[in-house]
KESE-44673 format. One record per residue (C-alpha): chain; residue in three letters; x, y, z. Coordinates in steps of 0.25 Angstrom, whole numbers, plus 5000, padded with zeros to 4 digits. Example, Ala and Ser with C-alpha at 12.3 -4.5 7.8 and 13.67 -1.06 7.14 Angstrom:
  chain  resn    xx    yy    zz
      A   ALA  5049  4982  5031
      A   SER  5055  4996  5029
***
This chain:
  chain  resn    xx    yy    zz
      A   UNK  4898  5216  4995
      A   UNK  4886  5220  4987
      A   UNK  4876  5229  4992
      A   UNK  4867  5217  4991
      A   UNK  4875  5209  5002
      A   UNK  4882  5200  4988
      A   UNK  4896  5200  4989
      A   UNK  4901  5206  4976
      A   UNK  4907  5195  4965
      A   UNK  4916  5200  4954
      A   UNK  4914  5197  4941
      A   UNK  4924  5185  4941
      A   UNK  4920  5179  4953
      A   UNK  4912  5166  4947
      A   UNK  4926  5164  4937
      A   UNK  4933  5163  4949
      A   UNK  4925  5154  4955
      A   UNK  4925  5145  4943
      A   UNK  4939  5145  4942
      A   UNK  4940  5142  4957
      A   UNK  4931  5131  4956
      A   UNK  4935  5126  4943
      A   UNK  4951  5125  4951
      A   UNK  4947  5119  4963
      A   UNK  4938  5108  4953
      A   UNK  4944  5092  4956
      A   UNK  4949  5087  4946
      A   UNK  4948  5073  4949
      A   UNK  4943  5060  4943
      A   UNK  4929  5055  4944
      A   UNK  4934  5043  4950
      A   UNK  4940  5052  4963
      A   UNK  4928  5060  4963
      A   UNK  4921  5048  4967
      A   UNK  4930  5043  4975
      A   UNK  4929  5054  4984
      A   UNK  4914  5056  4983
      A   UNK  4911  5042  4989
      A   UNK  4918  5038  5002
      A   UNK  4917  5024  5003
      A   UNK  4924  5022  4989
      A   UNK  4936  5032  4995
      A   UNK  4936  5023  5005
      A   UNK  4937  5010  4998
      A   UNK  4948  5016  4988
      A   UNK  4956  5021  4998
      A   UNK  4955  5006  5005
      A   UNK  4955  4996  4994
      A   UNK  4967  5006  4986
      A   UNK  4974  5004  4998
      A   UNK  4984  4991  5001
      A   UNK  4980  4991  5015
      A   UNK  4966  4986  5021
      A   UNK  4959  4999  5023
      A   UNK  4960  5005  5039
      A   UNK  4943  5006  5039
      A   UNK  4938  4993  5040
      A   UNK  4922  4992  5045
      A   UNK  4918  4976  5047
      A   UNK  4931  4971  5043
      A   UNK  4940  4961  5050
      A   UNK  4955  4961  5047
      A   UNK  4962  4951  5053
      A   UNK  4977  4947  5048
      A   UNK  4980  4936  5038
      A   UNK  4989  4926  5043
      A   UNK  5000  4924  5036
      A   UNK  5001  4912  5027
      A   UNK  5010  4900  5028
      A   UNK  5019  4901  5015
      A   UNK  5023  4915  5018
      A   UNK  5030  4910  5032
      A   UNK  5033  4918  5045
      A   UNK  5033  4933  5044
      A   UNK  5045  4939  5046
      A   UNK  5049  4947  5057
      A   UNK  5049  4959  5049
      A   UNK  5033  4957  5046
      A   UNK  5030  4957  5060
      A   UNK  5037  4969  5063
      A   UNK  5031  4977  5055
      A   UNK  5018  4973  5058
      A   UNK  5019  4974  5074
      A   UNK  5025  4988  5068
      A   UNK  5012  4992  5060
      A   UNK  5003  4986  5072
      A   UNK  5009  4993  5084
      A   UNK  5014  5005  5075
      A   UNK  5007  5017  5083
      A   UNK  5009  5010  5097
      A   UNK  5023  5005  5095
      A   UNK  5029  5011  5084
      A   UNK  5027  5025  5084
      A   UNK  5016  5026  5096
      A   UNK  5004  5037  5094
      A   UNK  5002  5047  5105
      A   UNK  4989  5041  5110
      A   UNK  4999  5029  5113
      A   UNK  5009  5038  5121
      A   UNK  4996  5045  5127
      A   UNK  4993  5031  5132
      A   UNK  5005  5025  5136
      A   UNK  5007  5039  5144
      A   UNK  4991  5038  5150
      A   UNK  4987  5050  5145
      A   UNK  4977  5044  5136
      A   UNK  4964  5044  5142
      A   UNK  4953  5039  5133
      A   UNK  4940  5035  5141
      A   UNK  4936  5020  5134
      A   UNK  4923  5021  5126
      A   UNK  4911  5015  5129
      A   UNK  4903  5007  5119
      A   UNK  4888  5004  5122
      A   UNK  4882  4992  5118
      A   UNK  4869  4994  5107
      A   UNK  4858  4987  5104
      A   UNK  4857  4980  5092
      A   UNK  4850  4987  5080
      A   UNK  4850  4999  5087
      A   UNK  4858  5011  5081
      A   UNK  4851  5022  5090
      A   UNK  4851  5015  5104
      A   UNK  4857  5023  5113
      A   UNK  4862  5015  5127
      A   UNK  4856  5019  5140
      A   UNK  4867  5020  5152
      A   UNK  4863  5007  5158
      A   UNK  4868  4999  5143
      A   UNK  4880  4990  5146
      A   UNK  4893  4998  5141
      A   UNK  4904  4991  5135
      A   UNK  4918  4995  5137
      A   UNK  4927  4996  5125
      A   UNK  4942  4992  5125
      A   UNK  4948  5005  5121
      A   UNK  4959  5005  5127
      A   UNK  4971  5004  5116
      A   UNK  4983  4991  5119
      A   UNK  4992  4991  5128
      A   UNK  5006  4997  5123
      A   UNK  5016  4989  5131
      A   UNK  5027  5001  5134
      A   UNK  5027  5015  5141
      A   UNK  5028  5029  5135
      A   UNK  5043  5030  5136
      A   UNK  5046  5018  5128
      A   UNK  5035  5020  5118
      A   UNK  5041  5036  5116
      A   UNK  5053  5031  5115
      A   UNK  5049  5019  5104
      A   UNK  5042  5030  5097
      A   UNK  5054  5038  5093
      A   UNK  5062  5027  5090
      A   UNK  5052  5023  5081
      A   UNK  5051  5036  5073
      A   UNK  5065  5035  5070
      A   UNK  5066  5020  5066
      A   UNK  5053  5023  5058
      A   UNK  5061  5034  5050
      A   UNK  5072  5025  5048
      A   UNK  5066  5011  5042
      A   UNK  5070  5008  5030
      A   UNK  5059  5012  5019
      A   UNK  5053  4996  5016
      A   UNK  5051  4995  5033
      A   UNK  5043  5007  5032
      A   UNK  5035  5003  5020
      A   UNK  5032  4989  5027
      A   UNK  5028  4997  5040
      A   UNK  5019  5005  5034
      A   UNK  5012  4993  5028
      A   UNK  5011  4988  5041
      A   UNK  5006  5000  5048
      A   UNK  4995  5000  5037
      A   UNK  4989  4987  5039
      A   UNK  4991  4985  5054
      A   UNK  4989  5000  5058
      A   UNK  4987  5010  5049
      A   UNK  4980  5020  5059
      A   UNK  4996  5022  5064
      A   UNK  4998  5029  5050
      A   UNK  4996  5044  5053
      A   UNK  5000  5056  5045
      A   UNK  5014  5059  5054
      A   UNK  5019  5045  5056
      A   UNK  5016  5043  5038
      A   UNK  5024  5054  5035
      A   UNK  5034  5052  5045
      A   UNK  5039  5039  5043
      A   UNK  5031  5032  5030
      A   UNK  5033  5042  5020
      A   UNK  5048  5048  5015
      A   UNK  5053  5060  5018
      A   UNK  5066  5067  5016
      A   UNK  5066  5081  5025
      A   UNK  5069  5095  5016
      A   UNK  5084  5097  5018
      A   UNK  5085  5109  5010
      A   UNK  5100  5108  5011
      A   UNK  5104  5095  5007
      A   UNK  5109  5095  4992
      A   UNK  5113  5086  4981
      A   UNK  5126  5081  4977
      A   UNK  5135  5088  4965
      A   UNK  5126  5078  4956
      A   UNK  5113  5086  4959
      A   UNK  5106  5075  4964
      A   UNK  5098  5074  4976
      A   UNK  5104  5073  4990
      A   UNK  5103  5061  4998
      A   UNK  5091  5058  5007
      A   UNK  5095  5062  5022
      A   UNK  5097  5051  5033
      A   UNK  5081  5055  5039
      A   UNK  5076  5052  5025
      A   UNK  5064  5043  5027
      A   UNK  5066  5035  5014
      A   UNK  5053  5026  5011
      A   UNK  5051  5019  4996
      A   UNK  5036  5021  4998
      A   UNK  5024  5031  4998
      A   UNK  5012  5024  5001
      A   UNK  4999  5031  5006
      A   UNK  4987  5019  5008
      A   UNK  4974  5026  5009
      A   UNK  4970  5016  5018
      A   UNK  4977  5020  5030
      A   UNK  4968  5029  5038
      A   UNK  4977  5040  5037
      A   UNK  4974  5042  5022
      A   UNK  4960  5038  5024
      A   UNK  4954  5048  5035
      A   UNK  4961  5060  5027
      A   UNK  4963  5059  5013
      A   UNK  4974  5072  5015
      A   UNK  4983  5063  5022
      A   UNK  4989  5057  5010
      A   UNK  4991  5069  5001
      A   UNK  4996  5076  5014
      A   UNK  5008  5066  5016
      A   UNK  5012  5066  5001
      A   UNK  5013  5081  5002
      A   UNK  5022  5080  5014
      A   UNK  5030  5072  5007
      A   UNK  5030  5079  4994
      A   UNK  5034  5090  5003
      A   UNK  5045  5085  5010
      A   UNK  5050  5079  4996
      A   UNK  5050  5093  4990
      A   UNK  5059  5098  5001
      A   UNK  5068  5090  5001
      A   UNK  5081  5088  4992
      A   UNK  5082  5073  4994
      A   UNK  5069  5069  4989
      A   UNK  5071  5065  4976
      A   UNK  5080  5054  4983
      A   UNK  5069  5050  4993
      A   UNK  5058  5050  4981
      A   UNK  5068  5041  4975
      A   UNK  5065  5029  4983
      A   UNK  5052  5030  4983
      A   UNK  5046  5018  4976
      A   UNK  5030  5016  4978
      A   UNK  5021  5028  4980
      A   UNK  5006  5021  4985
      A   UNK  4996  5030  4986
      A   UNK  4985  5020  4989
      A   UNK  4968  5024  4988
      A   UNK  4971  5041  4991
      A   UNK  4958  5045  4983
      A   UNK  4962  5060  4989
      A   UNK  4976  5060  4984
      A   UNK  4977  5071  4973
      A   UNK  4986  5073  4962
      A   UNK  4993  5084  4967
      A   UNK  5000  5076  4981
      A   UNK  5006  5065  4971
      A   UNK  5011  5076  4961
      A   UNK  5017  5083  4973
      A   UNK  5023  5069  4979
      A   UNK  5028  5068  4964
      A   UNK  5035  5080  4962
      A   UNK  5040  5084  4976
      A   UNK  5054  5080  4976
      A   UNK  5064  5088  4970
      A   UNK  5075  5082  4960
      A   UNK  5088  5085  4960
      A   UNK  5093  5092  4947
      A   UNK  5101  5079  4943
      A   UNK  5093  5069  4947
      A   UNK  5082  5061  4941
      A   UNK  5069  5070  4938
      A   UNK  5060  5062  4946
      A   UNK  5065  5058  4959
      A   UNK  5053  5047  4962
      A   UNK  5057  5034  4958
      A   UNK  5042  5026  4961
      A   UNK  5040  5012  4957
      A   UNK  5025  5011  4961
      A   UNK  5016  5021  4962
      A   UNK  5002  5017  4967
      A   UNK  4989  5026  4969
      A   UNK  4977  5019  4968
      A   UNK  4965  5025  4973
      A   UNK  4970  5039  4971
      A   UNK  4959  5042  4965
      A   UNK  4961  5059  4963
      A   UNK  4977  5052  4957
      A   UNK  4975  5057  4942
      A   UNK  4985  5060  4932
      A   UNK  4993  5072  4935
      A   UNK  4999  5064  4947
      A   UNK  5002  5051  4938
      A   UNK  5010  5062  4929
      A   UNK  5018  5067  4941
      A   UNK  5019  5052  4943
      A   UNK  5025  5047  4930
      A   UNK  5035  5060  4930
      A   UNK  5040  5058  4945
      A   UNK  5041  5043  4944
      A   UNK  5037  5037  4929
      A   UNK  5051  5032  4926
      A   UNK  5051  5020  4938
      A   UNK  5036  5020  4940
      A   UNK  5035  5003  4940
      A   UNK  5020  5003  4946
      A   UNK  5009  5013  4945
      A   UNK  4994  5012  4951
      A   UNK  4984  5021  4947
      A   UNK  4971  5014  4951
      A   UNK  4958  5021  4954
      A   UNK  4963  5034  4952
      A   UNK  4960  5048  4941
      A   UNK  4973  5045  4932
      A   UNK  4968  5044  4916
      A   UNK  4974  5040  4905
      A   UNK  4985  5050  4904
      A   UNK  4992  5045  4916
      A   UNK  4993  5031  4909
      A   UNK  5001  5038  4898
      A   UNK  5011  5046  4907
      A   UNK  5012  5032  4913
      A   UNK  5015  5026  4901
      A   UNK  5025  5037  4895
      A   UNK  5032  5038  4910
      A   UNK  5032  5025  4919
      A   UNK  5041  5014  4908
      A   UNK  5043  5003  4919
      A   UNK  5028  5004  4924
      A   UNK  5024  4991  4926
      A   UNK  5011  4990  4934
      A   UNK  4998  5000  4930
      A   UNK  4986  5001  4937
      A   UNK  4976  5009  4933
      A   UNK  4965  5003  4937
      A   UNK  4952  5012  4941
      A   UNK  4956  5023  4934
      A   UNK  4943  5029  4927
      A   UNK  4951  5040  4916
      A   UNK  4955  5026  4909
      A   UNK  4948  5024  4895
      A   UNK  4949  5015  4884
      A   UNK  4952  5024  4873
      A   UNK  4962  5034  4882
      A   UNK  4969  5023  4888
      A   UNK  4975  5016  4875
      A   UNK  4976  5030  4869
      A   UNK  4986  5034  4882
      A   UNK  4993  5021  4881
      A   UNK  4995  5023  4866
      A   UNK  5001  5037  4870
      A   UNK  5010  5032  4880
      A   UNK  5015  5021  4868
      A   UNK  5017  5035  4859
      A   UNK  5025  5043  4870
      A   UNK  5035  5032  4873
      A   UNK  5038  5028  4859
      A   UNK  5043  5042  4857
      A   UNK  5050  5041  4871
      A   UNK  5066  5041  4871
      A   UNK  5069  5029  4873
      A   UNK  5053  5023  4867
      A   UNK  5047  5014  4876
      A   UNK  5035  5006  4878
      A   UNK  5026  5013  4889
      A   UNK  5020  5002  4898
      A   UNK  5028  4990  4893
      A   UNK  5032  4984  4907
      A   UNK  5017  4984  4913
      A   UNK  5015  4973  4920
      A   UNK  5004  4976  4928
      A   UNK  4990  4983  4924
      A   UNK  4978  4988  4930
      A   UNK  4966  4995  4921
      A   UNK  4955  4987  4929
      A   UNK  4943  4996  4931
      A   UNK  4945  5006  4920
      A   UNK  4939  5007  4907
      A   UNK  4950  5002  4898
      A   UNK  4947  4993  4887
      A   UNK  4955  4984  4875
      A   UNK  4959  4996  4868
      A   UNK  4967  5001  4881
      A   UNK  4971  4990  4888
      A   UNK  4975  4983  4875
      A   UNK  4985  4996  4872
      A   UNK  4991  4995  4885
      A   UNK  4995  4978  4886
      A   UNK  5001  4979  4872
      A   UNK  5011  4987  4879
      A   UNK  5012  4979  4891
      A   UNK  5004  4966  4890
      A   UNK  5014  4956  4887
      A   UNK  5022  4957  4902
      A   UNK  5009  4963  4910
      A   UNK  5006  4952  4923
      A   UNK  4994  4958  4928
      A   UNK  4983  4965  4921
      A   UNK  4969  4970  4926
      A   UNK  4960  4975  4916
      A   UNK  4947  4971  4925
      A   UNK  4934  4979  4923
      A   UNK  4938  4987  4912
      A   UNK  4933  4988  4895
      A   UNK  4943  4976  4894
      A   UNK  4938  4967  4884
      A   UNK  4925  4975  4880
      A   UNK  4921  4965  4869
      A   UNK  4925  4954  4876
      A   UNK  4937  4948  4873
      A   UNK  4951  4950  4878
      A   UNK  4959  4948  4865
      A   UNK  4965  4964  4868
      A   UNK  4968  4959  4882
      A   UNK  4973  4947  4878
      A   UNK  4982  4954  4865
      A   UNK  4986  4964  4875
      A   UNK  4992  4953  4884
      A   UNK  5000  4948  4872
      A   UNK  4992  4935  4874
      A   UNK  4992  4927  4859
      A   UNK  4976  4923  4855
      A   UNK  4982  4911  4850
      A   UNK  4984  4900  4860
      A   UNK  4998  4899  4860
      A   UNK  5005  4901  4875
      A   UNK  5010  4914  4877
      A   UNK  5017  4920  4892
      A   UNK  5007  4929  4899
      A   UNK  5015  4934  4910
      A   UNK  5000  4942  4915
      A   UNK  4998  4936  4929
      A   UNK  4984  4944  4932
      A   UNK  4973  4948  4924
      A   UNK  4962  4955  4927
      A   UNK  4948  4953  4919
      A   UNK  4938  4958  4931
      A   UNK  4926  4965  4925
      A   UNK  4928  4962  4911
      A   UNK  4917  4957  4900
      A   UNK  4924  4946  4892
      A   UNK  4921  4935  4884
      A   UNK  4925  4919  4892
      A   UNK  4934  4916  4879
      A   UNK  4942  4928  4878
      A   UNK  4943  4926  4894
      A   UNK  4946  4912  4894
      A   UNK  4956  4914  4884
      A   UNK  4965  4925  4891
      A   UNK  4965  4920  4903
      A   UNK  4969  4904  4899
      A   UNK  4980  4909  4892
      A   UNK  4986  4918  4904
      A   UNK  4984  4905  4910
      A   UNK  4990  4896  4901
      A   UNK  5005  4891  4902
      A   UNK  5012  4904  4902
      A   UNK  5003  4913  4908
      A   UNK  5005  4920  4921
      A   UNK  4990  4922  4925
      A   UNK  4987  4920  4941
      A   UNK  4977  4931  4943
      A   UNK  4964  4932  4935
      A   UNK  4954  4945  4938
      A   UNK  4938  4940  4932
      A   UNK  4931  4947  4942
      A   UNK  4917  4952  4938
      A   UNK  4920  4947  4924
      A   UNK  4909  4947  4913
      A   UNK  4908  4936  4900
      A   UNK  4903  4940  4887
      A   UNK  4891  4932  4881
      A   UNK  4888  4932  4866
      A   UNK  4875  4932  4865
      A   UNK  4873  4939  4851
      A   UNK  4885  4942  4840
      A   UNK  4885  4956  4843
      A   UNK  4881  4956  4859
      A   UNK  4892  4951  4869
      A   UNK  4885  4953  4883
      A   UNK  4892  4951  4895
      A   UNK  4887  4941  4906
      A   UNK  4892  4943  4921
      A   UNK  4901  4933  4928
      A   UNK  4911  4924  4923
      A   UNK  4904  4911  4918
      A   UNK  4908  4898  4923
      A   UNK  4913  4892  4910
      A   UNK  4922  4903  4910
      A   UNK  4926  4902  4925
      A   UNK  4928  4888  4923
      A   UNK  4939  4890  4912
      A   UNK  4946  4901  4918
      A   UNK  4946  4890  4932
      A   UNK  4951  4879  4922
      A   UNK  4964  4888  4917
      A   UNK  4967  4892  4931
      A   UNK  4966  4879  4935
      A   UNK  4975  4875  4925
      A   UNK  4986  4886  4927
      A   UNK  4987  4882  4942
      A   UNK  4990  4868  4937
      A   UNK  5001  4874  4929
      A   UNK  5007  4883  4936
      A   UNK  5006  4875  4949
      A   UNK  5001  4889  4958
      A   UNK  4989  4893  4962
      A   UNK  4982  4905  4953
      A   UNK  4984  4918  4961
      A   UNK  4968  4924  4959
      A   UNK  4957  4923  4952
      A   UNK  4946  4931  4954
      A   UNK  4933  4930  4946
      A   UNK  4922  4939  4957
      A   UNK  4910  4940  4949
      A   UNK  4899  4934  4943
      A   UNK  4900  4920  4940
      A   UNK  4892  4909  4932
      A   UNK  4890  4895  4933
      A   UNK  4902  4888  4926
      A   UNK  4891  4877  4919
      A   UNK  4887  4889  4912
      A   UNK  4893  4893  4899
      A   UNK  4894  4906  4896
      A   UNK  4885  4913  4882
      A   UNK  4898  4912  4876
      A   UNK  4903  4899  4877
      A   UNK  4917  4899  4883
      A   UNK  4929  4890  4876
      A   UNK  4932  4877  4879
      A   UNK  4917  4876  4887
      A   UNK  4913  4864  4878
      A   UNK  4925  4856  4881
      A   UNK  4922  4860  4895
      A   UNK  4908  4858  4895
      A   UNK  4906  4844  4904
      A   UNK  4918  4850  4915
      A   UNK  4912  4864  4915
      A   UNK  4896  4857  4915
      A   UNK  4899  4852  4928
      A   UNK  4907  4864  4935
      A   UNK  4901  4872  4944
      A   UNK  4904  4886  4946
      A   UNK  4910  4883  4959
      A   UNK  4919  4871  4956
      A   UNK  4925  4883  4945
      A   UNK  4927  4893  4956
      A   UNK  4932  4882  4966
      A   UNK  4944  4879  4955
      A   UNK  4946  4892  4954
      A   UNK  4949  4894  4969
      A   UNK  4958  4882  4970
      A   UNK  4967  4886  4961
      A   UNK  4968  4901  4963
      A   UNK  4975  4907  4975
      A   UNK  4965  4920  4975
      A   UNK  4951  4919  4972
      A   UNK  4941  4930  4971
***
């Protein structure tokens, strides 16, 4: 302290403080900054991420849909589990509250709602108002504490002991029917594997790995839904979990065979899951010294909506698990362009991509990555092709264009059955000849098999022609297509030789063509078309379009009298899914 009353500083003091803060600095994405700045999009990732209705509903009435006539009588199985997931904290493993009441101990004076006038937000009711009684008391449980302490601990036993797919198909249950029954100690007891440390188990004479113990709890799936209110009220949950079991996966020697059964790892919507938890997870379990280097064996990995996921934990990814890798979704999350290489050099029997959301993909970084990943394998031993067995892609909201996507279908384009390239630089200049090349579609009008079943064009400014002419030959004899994406789409118009401007909505000449080869694809095939969805702007379908579309003149006096409606009324009868 300074005779002044200053405490004294050395001369390195602002240094330190730099270096401290330039430590402690995120290191985030834009896109999770964002995120986590603005509750009420948290809250819709973490819901629309998840593949369960979200808990919070305000205004919202769900109600069961019955099950329809073709699909027959449910089995006995399906209504087990669903009495299971209903009654699951008052049957199954009751909570204390429930032993509380079923003892009598619980004591929980009724509440007491006031009615209020309307429009009134400040009236306060005087003591002579009419008081209405609320109902609070919980449903009857029809069996006594004895019976239901004794169910308990049967339960907790059978629990540990169902085979890995009943677990899986429980947990689904619990989470539609009653996901406030999920808490931290009944998760990591019974729905997540665990293998306890036995520091004095050892291998065999081979060095491999010992086998698991008979109170292993083997489960083939780790799935985390951030829409369960146990990962929603604390975004620690999730990463706490996954360090428990990395934990317990470090300490013990028979991890590398409970890893190995592992198949899908669903990280659904956890915007505060961090790259370190998944590295951790990733690299916890311990190999044996004649084993195979990486004991996970995952199949599909999902983590959309993990928006702080960048790409240190897809390299931990690709090294722990590239080799059997089948499915991988990186939606909305921080990964760049250098993820989809190590994908590419690592993962050879990758057969469905998503990537969709993901701001760090460019144009000109994304071909050059792909044409890195082509480089690295040819010089592999043996050389391969890297994303030759893609049949499912996903670039939809990013800023790819012809250059980048035409890069990556001439390696896979020829066997792809579903393709999203919606609201993207996709066909800039208004025509899908790269598209269409990339597709291994001829632009002659010979028939050639498609076997692309989904295609999505939502967002896009395209010319009608160029439009028309892709999707009539995916509709033609050999083609495959039953679900078409046109949502918000945009025409060129030519209005000068050098000035293509785009006019908003699909116009009806258009419409009416694309409901005309639909039409005709039904009548062929004999079945419905699965979807088509064209949300958006629309025109009246007596209306050509500024650049006039083919065939309109030989369709002039059917499309003259064809209203807008009669289209979209041709459309729903001979689709299954309108939107």
């Amino acid at each position: 302290m300074s005779s002044t009353g200053v405490p004294r500083r050395g001369r390195w003091a602002a240094t330190r403080r730099r270096t401290s803060q330039a430590k402690s600095a995120a290191t985030t994405s834009k896109l999770h900054q964002n995120v986590i700045s603005n509750d009420a999009l948290e809250t819709r990732i973490q819901n629309e991420m998840s593949p369960f209705p979200p808990t919070f509903t305000e205004n919202v009435s769900r109600r069961e849909v019955p099950r329809p006539v073709e699909e027959g009588l449910p089995s006995l199985r399906d209504v087990a589990l669903r009495i299971a997931g209903q009654h699951f904290s008052t049957h199954i493993l009751p909570t204390p509250e429930v032993f509380e009441r079923l003892q009598g101990t619980l004591r929980s004076a009724p509440k007491t709602l006031r009615k209020r006038r309307k429009m009134d937000d400040d009236y306060t009711p005087e003591d002579d108002d009419v008081q209405v009684q609320s109902d609070t008391r919980p449903p009857r449980i029809a069996m006594t504490y004895t019976q239901a302490l004794y169910w308990s601990e049967m339960n907790r036993d059978l629990l540990k002991h169902l085979p890995p797919v009943m677990v899986d198909a429980l947990f689904d249950a619990i989470c539609l029917y009653s996901p406030w029954s999920l808490t931290k100690e009944v998760f990591s007891t019974y729905f997540l594997p665990h293998v306890a440390p036995e520091k004095t188990r050892q291998g065999n004479a081979q060095g491999e790995a010992p086998p698991l113990p008979l109170d292993a709890r083997v489960r083939t799936r780790i799935f985390l839904p951030a829409s369960l209110p146990l990962f929603s009220q604390d975004h620690k949950t999730a990463s706490l979990l996954l360090s428990v079991l990395a934990g317990a996966l470090a300490l013990s020697p028979s991890a590398a065979r409970l890893t190995s059964v592992i198949r899908d790892l669903d990280l659904h919507g956890l915007t505060r899951l961090q790259n370190a938890s998944l590295v951790r997870l990733l690299r916890a379990p311990p190999s044996a010294p004649n084993a195979r280097p990486t004991p996970w064996h995952l199949r599909h990995v999902a983590l959309p909506g993990c928006t702080a996921i960048g790409d240190a934990a897809v390299a931990a990814l690709v090294r722990a698990t590239g080799e059997t890798l089948e499915e991988l979704d990186l939606a909305m999350t921080s990964v760049s362009t250098s993820s989809l290489r190590e994908i590419g050099m690592a993962c050879p029997h990758l057969r469905s991509l998503r990537v969709a959301w993901c701001e760090n993909f460019a144009e000109d970084t994304f071909s050059e990555t792909v044409s890195v990943a082509v480089a690295h394998c040819a010089d592999a031993k043996p050389p391969r092709i890297p994303f030759q067995l893609l049949a499912s892609v996903d670039v939809s909201h990013t800023s790819v264009g012809d250059l980048a996507i035409g890069g990556l279908l001439r390696l896979c384009g020829s066997q792809l059955r579903s393709l999203d390239v919606g609201y993207t630089k996709v066909g800039g200049s208004g025509s899908l000849d790269m598209l269409r090349l990339g597709l291994g579609l001829p632009n002659t009008s010979a028939t050639h098999p498609s076997p692309l079943e989904h295609l999505g064009l939502g967002g896009l400014c395209v010319h009608s022609s160029s439009l028309l002419d892709l999707v009539e030959h995916l509709l033609s004899e050999q083609g495959s297509l039953t679900s078409l994406d046109l949502d918000d789409l945009v025409e060129y118009a030519r209005r000068h030789q050098s000035n293509l401007q785009g006019r908003t909505g699909v116009s009806g000449a258009t419409l009416h063509r694309l409901a005309q080869a639909v039409a005709s694809a039904v009548r062929r095939r004999q079945q419905p078309f699965m979807r088509f969805s064209a949300r958006g702007d629309k025109r009246r379908a007596s209306v050509p379009g500024h650049w006039a579309v083919p065939g309109a003149a030989r369709d002039a006096t059917t499309l003259g009298a064809t209203t807008l409606g009669a289209t979209l009324f041709r459309l729903m009868t001979t689709c299954r899914v309108r939107d």
